[in-house]
N, C-alpha and C positions, 0 to 999 in steps of 0.2 A: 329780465322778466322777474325776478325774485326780489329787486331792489325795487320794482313796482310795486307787488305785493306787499313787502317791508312797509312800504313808505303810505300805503294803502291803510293797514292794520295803525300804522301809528295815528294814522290822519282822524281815524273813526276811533280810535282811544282819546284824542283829544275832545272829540267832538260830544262824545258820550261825558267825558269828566267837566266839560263846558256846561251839558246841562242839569248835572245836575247839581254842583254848585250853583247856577241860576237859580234852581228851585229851591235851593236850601237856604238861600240868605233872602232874609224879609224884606220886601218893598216897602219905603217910605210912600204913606197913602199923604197927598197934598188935599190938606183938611182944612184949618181954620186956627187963628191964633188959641183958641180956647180948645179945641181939640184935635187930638193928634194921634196917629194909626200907621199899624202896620199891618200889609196883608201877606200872606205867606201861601203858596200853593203844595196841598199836600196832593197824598195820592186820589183820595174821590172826595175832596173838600175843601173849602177856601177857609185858611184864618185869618178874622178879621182882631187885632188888639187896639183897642182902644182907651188912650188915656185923656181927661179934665174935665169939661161940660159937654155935656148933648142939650141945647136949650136950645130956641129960637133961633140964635145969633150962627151957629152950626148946624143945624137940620138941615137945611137946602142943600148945604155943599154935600152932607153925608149921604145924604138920598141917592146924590147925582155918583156919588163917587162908588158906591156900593152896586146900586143898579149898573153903572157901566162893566163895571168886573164881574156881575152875572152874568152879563150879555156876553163879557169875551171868553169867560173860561167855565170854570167847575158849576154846575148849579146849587151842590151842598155845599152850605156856610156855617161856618160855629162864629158869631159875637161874641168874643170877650172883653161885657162891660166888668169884668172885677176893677180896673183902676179908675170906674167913671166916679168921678165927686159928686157931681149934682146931672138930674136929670129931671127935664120939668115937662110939661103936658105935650110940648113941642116935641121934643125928644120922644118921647110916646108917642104921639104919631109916627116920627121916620122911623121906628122900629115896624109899626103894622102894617105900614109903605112896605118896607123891606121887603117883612113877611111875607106880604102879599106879590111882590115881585119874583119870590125867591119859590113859591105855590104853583106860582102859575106860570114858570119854568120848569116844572116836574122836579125841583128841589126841595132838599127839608133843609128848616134855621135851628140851630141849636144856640144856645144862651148860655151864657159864663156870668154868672153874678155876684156879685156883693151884696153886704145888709143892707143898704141904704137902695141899690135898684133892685133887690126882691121888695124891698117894702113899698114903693113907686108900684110897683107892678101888682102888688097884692091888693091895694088901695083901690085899685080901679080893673080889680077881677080880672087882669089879664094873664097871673101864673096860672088860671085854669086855659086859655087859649096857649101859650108859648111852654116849648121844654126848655124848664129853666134848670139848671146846673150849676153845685157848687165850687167846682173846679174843673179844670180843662181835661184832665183825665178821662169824668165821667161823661165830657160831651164828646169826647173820641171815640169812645165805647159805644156809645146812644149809633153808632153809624155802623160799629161792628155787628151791631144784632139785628 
């Protein structure tokens, strides 16, 4: 009876250190030769990293790939474009897709940016719609309060 027990407890320490190792190491997101992401599941929020272009040529796929991991898990998302290069009116759209998916799933999008997607963004008045943030810190925090 005790080497049940034993064998019990060790079964459920594995089981417990299996998941959260799973949580802790990033998922490769299958994106686009031009852009390329990882999502990582925290405790009340998805991070999304994303590194090269958000244009035309990758919207479709990021749309489809973002929306599907609202649907399966966390509804709050932090965006981290700080390593996007370029981002063009396309790219602008599958953000307010996003947004809008991420709304009307009872979640909030928080925004990681760089100079070049705050000035994208400022251009066509959307840092007044989106909380944009200059580092991943303060979009951790934006969920703490």
């Amino acid at each position: 009876m005790r080497q049940i027990r034993i064998k019990r407890c060790i079964l459920a320490r594995q089981i417990v250190r299996h998941r959260v190792r799973r949580r802790a190491i990033p998922e490769q997101l299958t994106l686009t030769v031009s852009l390329r992401g990882t999502r990582e599941v925290k405790d009340n929020y998805q991070l999304f990293r994303l590194t090269g272009l958000l244009d035309a040529f990758s919207e479709a796929t990021f749309r489809k790939v973002i929306a599907k991991c609202v649907d399966d898990s966390l509804k709050n998302v932090i965006l981290d474009l700080s390593q996007i290069d370029l981002m063009d009116s396309s790219g602008l759209g599958a953000i307010v897709q996003v947004s809008k998916k991420v709304t009307s799933s009872e979640g909030v999008l928080q925004i990681v940016t760089n100079a070049r997607v705050t000035q994208t963004l400022k251009l066509v008045k959307l840092d007044k719609v989106f909380s944009l943030h200059p580092d991943l810190a303060s979009a951790v925090e934006a969920f703490k309060s």
